[in-house]
N, C-alpha and C positions, 0 to 999 in steps of 0.2 A: 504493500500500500504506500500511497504517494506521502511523504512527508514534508508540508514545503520550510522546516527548519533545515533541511539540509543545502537548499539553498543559501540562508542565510548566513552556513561557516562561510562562506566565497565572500561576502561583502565586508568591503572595507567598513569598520565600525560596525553599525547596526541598521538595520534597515527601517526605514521610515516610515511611518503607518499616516501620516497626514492624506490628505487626497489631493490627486492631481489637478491639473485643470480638466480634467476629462468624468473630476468627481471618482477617480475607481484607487483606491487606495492601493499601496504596492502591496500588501496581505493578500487585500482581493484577487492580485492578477496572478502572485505566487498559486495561489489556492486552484487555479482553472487552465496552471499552466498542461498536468496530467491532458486536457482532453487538447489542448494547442498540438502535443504530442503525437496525440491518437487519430489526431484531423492528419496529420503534416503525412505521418506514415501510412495510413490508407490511402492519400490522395499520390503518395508516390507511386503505390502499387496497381494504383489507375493508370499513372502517367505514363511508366513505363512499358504497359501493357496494350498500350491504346497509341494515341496520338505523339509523345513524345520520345518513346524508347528507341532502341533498334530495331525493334519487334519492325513496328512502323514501316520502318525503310526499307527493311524484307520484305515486309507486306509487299510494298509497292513497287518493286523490283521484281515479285513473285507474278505480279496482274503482265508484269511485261512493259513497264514506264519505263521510255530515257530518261537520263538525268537530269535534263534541259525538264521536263512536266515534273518530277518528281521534286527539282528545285522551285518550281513556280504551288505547289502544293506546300510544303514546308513554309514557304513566304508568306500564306494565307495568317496561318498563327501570329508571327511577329507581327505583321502589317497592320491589323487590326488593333492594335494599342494605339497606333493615332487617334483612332476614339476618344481616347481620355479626354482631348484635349477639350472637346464639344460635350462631353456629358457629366464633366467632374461634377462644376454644382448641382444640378439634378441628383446626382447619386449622394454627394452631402446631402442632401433635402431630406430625400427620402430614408438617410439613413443609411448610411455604409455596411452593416449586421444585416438588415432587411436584404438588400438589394445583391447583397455576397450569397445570402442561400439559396437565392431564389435562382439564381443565375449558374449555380454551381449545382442546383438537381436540373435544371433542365436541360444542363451540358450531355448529363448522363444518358438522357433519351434520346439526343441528338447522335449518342455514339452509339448505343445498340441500334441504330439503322446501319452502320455498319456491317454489322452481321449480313446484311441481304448484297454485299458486294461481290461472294462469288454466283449468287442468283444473277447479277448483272453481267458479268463475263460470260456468263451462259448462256443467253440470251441478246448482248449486244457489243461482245468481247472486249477488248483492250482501251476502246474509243470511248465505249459507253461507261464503262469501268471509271474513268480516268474524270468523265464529267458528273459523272454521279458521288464518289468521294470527294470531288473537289466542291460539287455542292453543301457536303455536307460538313465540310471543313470550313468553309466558310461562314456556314452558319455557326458552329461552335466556336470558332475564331471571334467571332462577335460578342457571344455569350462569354467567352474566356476575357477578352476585353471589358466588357463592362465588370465583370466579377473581381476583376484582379484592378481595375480603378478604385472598387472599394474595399478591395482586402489590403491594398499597401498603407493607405491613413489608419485603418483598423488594428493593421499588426504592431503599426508602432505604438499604438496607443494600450496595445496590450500586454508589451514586455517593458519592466522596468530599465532604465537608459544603464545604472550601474551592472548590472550583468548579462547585457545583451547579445555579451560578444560568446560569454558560457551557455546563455540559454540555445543560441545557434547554434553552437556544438552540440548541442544534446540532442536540438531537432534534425541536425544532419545524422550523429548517430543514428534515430527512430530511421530515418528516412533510407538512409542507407544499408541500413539491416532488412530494413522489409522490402526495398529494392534488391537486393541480391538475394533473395529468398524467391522473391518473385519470378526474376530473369535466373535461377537455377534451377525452378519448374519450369520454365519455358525454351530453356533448352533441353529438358527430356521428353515435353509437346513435339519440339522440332525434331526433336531424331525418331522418337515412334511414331508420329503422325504425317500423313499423305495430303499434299498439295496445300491448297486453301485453309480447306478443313481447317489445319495445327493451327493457323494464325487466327479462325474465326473462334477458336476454344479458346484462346489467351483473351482476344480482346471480350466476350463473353465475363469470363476471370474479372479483368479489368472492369467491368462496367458494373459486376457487384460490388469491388473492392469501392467505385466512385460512392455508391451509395452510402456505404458507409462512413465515408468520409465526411459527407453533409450529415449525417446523425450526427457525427460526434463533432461538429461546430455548433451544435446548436446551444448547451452550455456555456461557449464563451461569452464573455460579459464585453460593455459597452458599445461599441458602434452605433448611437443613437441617432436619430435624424438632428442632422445641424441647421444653423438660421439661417433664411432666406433671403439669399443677397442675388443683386440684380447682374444681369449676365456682363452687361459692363462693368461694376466692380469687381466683378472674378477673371476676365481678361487682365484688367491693369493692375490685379495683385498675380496673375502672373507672367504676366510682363515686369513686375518686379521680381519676381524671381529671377529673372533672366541677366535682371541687371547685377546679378550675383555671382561674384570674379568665381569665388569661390565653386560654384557649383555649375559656371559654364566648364572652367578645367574638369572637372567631374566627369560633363557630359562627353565631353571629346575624348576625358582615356577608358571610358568606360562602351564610348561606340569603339575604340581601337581591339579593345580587348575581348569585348562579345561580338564581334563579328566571327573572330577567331574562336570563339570557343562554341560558339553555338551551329557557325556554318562551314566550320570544319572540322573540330573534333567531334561534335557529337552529330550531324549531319550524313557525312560521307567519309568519316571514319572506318565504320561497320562495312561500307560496300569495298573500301581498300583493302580489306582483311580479307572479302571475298574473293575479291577479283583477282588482284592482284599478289596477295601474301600464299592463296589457295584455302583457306580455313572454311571448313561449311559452316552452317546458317547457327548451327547447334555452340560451336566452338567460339563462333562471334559475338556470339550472348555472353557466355563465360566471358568472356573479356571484360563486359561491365560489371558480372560478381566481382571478378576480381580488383576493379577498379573501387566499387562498391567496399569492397570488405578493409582494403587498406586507407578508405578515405574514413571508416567507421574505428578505423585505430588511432589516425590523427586529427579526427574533428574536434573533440574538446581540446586537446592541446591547441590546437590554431585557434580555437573560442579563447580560451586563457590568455595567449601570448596576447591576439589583439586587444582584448581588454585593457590590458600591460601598455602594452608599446603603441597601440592604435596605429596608422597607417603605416608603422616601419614592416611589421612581415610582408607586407606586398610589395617590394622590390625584390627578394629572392625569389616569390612565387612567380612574379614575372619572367622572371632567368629563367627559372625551370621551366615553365609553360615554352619557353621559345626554343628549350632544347628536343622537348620530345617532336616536333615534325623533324629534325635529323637523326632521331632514332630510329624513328617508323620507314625514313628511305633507306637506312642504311641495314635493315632485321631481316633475313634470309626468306626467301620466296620457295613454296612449293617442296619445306623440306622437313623432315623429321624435327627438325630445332623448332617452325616459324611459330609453334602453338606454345612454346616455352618461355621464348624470346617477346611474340605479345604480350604472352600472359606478366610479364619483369615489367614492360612497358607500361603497359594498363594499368600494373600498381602504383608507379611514378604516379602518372597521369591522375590515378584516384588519389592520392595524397597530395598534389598539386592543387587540382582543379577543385578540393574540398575547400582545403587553402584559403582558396581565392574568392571564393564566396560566401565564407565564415567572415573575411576579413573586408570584404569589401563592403557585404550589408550591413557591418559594424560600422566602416564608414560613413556609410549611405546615412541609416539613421541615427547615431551621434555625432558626429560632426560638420555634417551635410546641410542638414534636414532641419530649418529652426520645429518645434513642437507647432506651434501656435498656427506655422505657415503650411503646413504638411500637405492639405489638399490638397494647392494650388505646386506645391515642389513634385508630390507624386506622380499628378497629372501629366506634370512636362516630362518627367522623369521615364515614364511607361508610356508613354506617347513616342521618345524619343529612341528606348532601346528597341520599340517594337517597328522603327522606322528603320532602325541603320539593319537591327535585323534579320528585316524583310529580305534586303537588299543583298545580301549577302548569299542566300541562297538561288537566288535570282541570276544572280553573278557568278557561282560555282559550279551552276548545273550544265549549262551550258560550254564553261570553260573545260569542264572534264568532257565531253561531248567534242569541242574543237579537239582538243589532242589526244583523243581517243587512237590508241596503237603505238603511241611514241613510246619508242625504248633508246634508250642512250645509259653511258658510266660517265659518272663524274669523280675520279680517285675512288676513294672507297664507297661511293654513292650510286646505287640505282636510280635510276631515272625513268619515269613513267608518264603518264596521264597525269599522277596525282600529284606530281612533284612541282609541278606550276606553283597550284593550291599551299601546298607546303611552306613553298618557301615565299611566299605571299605572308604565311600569315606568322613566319618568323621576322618577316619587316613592320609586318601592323603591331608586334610585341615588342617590339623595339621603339616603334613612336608610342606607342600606349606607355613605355617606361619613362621616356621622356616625358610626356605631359605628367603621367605620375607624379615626378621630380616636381614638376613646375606648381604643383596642387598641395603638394607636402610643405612647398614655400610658403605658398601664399595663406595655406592654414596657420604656421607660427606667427603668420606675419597681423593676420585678423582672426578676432576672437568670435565665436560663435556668438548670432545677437542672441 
């Protein structure tokens, strides 16, 4: 049973029982962190099962998609966070809690129509396939958009600012344990089960595990509806945000660094293992357990350190992140080693890219984020990642498509199709380091208002 004194050893001093501006005492939010938990880790087992995993990109690769359609299907997801930009106050109005559930069960129905996508292959093969999930993608894109405009003001309001960076930890833990749980039944789906079928039993999986995850948000405490302010006063507060040195640097290392991690390593990562390393569909899963299991070793320690240090671990996570695409060109093709040597990889990869997302949303919401302006920062904020990206996979599908068959050596480097991509997004890690630098300035230089 959940104790939330054990949170407490973690805080410097003693923790505060007064109430926020948000009215929710830090007890309170201790108290209902258990179900924050239970929401984080069923909603993983949705995500990776469905729409966001590699599952996914099998899938879509399985219907018989070039990469050039299966990048313009990915792009649906991020693209639709420009929303924010147009619905933020309505969704304050109505209440950020209200408008999170509502929108996160009807995702769920949105994705059991999936289920009828090999009934569409069968009836109107690859063409019809490819317009029928994209319909449906889009719709969910939408629903994922307005849900997650109101989950970002709601999250921050619901974890205390002194251990935000542990409480992420813990959530990556939950998240990461029941994601590699999940992708190491789906790769023994993938080896006993024929064609379609295996991928319509996971996402199936997936759409009960989504259910569950809206049960157990429904506990959480505040998100209430906010005042009603007029569509011009929520423009020009955020347009003051913009005027915010601090959190334009932000936005620019943070388009530098999710480009690369969303529309290349977790994107078309998975089909390079196929295509090109030789690994099947079964073995490419594993990759993410594995990636999974060593991000669930070092996610509190990365919670911890940021706490500590606040944005200094993200200059070596950056390093890191820019070494692994010279791994992945350089890891033996089609041979007894290449499932060993990913699997070393992946680990990297999973203690990296846990890393960076323990220590960035520490970022994002302490030192970012004034409390009071959250909205109007959110809005631009999920507007902004879901524009650069969109773009991203827009931009990769196609480019693996132009150099589809290139083989060439570079010294100890294979060279392929995917090695463009690669080393593309060892340059975009490089200027995301830099602006880093420049953000880490300008924060000693101004104090959060």
């Amino acid at each position: 049973m959940w104790d939330d004194r054990l949170f407490l050893l973690y805080l410097p001093g003693h923790m505060t029982t007064e109430l926020s501006d948000d009215r929710l005492s830090d007890q309170e939010r201790l108290r209902r962190l258990p179900w924050l938990y239970a929401h984080s880790g069923a909603n993983s087992v949705f995500s990776v099962l469905t729409w966001f995993g590699p599952v996914f990109v099998l899938f879509l690769s399985e219907i018989g998609l070039p990469k050039t359609r299966i990048g313009i299907l990915l792009s649906f997801l991020p693209f639709s966070g420009v929303l924010a930009l147009l619905i933020a106050p309505a969704v304050a109005r109505a209440g950020v809690r209200r408008v999170f559930l509502v929108c996160w069960a009807l995702r769920k129905g949105v994705t059991t129509l999936l289920l009828l996508t090999p009934w569409m292959v069968l009836q109107h093969g690859a063409e019809g396939a490819f317009l029928f999930v994209g319909a449906l993608i889009a719709l969910f894109a939408v629903l994922r958009a307005v849900g997650e405009t109101a989950w970002y003001p709601w999250s921050q309001e619901l974890v205390p600012n002194a251990i935000r960076g542990r409480v992420q930890g813990v959530s990556n833990i939950v998240t990461l344990l029941t994601s590699s749980l999940a992708l190491a039944g789906a790769s023994w789906v993938l080896d006993h089960g024929e064609g379609l079928s295996r991928f319509t039993t996971l996402i199936g999986i997936g759409v009960v595990a989504g259910i569950i995850c809206v049960v157990c948000a429904l506990p959480l405490p505040g998100g209430n509806p906010g005042e009603r302010h007029r569509t011009t006063a929520h423009t020009d507060a955020m347009w003051g945000a913009l005027q915010d040195h601090r959190f334009r640097f932000y936005l620019a290392y943070t388009a530098l660094t999710l480009v690369t991690m969303q529309s290349v390593f977790a994107a078309f990562v998975p089909l390079f293992m196929k295509e090109q390393v030789g690994l099947p569909s079964s073995h490419v899963v594993l990759l993410d357990v594995a990636a999974y299991f060593c991000g669930v070793l070092s996610s509190y320690g990365w919670g911890a350190w940021a706490d500590r240090a606040g944005s200094r671990p993200l200059v070596p996570i950056l390093l890191l992140m820019a070494l692994l695409p010279l791994l992945w060109m350089e890891m033996p093709r089609h041979s007894e080693f290449s499932f060993a040597a990913a699997l070393g990889i992946a680990g990297l990869a999973g203690v990296v890219t846990t890393g960076w997302w323990v220590a960035d949303q520490r970022l994002l919401f302490v030192e970012i984020v004034p409390s009071e302006k959250r909205t109007e920062y959110m809005a631009i904020y999920y507007a902004w990642i879901g524009l650069v990206g969109g773009c991203g996979p827009l931009i990769c599908g196609p480019l693996l498509d132009h150099f589809q068959g290139f083989k060439a050596q570079l010294g100890p480097l294979m060279l392929d199709s995917y090695s463009p991509l690669f080393a593309g997004s060892v340059a975009l890690l490089g200027l995301g380091l830099v602006m880093l630098s420049l953000l880490r300035r300008r924060l000693r230089e101004v104090a959060l208002p």
